[in-house]
N, C-alpha and C positions, 0 to 999 in steps of 0.2 A: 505536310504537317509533321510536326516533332514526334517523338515516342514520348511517352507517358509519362516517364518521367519532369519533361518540361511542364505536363500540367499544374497549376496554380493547387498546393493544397488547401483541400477548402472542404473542410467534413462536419460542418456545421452549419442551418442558415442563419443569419441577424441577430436571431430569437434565442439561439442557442441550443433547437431543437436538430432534429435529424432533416438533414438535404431535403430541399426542396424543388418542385420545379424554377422558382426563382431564383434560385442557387446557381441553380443550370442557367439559365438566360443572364446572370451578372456574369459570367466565368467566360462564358462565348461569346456576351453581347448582340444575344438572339433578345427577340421577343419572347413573352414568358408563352403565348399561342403557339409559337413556332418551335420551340423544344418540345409542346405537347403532341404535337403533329408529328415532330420528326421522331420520337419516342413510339409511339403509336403506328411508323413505317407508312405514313402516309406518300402516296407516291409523286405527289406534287410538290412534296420537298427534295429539294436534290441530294442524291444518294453521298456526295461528301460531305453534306450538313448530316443526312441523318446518321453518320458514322461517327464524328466529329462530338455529336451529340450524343449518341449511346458511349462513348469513349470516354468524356466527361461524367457521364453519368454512374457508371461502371468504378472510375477512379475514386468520387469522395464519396462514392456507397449507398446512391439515392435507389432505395424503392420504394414503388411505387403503394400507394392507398387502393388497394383494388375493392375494401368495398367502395369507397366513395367512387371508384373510378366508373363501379358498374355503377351503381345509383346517378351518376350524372350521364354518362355514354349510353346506359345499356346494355352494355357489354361482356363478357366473363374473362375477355382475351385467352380461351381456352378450348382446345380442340377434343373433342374426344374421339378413341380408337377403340371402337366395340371388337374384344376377341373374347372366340370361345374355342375351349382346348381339343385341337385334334389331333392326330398322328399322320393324319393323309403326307402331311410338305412337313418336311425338318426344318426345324430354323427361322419357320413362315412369323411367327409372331416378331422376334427380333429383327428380322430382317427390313420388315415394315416397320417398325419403330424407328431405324438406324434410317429408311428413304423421308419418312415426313418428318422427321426432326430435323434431318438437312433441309427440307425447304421450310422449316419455322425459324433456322435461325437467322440472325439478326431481323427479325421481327416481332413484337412483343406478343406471342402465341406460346401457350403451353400444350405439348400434348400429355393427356392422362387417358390411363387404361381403365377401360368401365369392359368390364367380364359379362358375360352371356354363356350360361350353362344351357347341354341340351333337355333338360327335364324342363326346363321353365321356359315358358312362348318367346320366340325371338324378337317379341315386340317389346317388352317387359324392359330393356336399358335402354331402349328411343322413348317410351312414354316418361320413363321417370328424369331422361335427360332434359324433355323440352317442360314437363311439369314445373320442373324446378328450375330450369333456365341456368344448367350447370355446362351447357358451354353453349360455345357462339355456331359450333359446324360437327357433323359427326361422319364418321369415316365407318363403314363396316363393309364386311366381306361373305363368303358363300352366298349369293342371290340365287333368289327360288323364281323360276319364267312369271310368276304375278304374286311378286314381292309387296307384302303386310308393308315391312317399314319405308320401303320406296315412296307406295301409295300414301299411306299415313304424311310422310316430310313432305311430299310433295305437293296435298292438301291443306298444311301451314305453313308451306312455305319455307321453310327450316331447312337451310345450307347443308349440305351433306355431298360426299362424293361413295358411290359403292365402287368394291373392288370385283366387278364385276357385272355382266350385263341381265336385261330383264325381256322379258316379251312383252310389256307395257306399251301403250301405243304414244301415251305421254314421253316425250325426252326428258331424260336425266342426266345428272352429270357420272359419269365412270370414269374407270382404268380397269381394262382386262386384258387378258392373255388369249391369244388365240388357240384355243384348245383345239378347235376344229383342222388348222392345218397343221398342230402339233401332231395329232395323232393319223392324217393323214402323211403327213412327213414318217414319221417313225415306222408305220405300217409298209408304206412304200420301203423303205430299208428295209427291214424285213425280208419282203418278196424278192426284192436285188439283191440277196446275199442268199437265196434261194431257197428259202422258209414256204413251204406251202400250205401250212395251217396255223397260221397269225392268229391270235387271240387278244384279247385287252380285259383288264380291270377296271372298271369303272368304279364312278363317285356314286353317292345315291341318287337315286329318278329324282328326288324331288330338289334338285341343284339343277341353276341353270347350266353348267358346264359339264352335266351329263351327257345331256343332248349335243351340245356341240361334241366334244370325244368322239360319241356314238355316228354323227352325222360325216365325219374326217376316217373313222374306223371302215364305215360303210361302204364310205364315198372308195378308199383304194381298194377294197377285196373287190367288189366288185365291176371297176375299172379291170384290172387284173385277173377276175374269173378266176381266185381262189376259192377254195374253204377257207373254212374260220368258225371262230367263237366267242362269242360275248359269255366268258367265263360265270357262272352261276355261283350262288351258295355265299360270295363273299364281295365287300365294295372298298375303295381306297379308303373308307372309313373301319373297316375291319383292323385288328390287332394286326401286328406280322405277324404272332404265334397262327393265326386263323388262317390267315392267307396260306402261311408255311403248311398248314394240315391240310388245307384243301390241294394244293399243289400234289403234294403226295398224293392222296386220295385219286386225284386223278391220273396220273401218270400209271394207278393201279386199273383204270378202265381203257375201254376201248379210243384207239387214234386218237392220243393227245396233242395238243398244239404241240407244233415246234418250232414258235416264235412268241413273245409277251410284246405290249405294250404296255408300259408301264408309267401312271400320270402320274407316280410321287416315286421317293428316294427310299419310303418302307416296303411298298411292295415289290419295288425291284429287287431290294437285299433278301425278303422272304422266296422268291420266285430261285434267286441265285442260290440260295442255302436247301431250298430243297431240290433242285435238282445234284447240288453237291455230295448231299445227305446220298443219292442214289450212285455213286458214284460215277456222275458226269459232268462232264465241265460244261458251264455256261460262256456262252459264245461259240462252242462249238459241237455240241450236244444240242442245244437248245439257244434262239437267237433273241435277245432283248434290247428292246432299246428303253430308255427312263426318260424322265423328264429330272433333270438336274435343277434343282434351289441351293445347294450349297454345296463344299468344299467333300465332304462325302466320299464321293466316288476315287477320290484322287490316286490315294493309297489303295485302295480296291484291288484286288486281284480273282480271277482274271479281268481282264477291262471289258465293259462294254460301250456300247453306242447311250449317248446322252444328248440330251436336246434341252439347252439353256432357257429357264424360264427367270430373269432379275427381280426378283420379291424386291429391292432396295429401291433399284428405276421405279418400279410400280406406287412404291410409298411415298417417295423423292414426288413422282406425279402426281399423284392424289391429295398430297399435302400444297404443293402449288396451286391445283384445278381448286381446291376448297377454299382455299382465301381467293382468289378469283371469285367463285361466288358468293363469298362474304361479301365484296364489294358490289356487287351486286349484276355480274356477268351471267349473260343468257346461258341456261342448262345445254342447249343441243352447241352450244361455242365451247363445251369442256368434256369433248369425249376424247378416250384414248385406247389405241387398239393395239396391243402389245406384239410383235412379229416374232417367233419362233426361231432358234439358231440353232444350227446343226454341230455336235460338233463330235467328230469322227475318232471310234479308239480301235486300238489293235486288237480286234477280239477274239485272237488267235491265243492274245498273249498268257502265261498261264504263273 
């Protein structure tokens, strides 16, 4: 096919009003069905017609009537992505914006951000999305082991992917990260760099990826027949400022750790900055390894040990798995289990 420029210009239909689907089908010499199909990413039309057709479409400026289009379909052609604001993961919002926008494109899907605050029940933007039928599929993240909104979509039936998994006996559709052998991984390093009292930060009890952490934590102390502690007082949801006090604090008591795991990019920076604050270097004073989400650590000095978690893959997935079940694909045929990367710094370096 030519570039664009060969396109016929044509920014009008018949009538003299603005492009139409018929517009589209004289120009291509589709059926006026057939433009709507291939508009709509139907997958029974072949992917050079539906490009062919979004290419034309795009050139003399047709858009679409979306209320008529939902009053005739049903449809909102619209995804929404429940965030609510934490500090735990840097980046975690954009990141997942930047993975399910790459699997919405060229397909006629909008994603929009529908907010969830922690004062107000996390049921509250699933009830008002499916009340009002403001989109076709909903995406949310932090899942609690016998998750309200799981249950809720999964009793209407209501398309959705979580970023994350549930103790629900029912199958759903997810994408999660294996917390469990992240934090068994990182702990294990730890102990091989000759840490004898590993510690970890944890999310709050009432997340399901508490338990996994705790269960990956547990799982290498004692494999290994160390000490250890599931540090008190503060959780990945804690400020850094909090974290950073606690850190101190206890470095003022009796046999502190002297190794972190650490499941976000703020409590490793608070963990580093107070033991700095005491005049000791981290990685060699005190051993941590993080879970890395973004670009963060690069410039960092001293380096530590990071364990790659792709917020972008995760969103890229969960944006795919949900039009999958828009179409109407079996729950337990869209799970995805995310695997843990190692990846090894100088933590000498200073």
């Amino acid at each position: 096919m030519s570039g664009r420029d060969d396109l016929p210009r044509r920014d009008v239909d018949d009538a003299g009003g603005k492009p139409t689907l018929r517009t589209i089908a004289e120009i291509t010499g589709l059926a006026v069905t057939t433009v709507s199909r291939a508009l709509s990413g139907a997958p029974q039309i072949a992917l050079e017609t539906r490009q062919r057709v979004r290419q034309v479409a795009d050139h003399i400026g047709y858009m679409p009537d979306r209320a008529a289009q939902r009053l005739r379909t049903g449809r909102t052609n619209v995804i929404s992505l429940i965030l609510d604001p934490h500090e735990e993961i840097i980046n975690f919002g954009t990141s997942l914006i930047r993975g399910i926008s790459t699997a919405l494109r060229q397909t006629p899907y909008h994603l929009v951000i529908t907010p969830s605050f922690e004062d107000a029940p996390n049921l509250d933007p699933v009830r008002y999305i499916m009340r009002n039928r403001m989109a076709d599929g909903i995406i949310f993240s932090r899942t609690q082991p016998f998750d309200e909104r799981v249950r809720l979509l999964l009793e209407n039936d209501f398309p959705f992917v979580s970023h994350g998994r549930t103790e629900l006996s029912v199958p759903h559709p997810y994408v999660d990260y294996d917390n469990e052998e992240f934090a068994f991984l990182a702990t294990m390093k730890l102990i091989a760099a000759g840490r004898t009292k590993p510690a970890i930060i944890l999310p709050p009890e009432r997340f399901t990826f508490h338990h996994h952490l705790r269960y990956g934590f547990m799982k290498a102390v004692r494999m290994q027949g160390v000490d250890y502690e599931v540090l008190s007082g503060v959780s990945l949801d804690s400020s850094a400022e909090t974290i950073h006090a606690r850190i101190l604090a206890r470095l003022d008591e009796a046999s502190p750790p002297d190794g972190y795991v650490c499941g976000g990019e703020v409590s490793a920076l608070a963990v580093m900055a107070a033991y700095t604050d005491r005049a000791m270097v981290p990685g060699r004073d005190v051993g941590i390894v993080a879970k890395k989400t973004s670009t963060l650590f690069t410039p960092v000095r001293p380096r530590i040990d990071t364990i790659e978690e792709d917020l972008a893959a995760a969103g890229e997935a969960m944006g795919r798995l949900l039009l999958k079940r828009i179409g109407g694909a079996a729950a337990e045929d869209l799970q995805e289990l995310h695997r843990p990367q190692m990846e090894t710094a100088d933590a000498t370096a200073a």
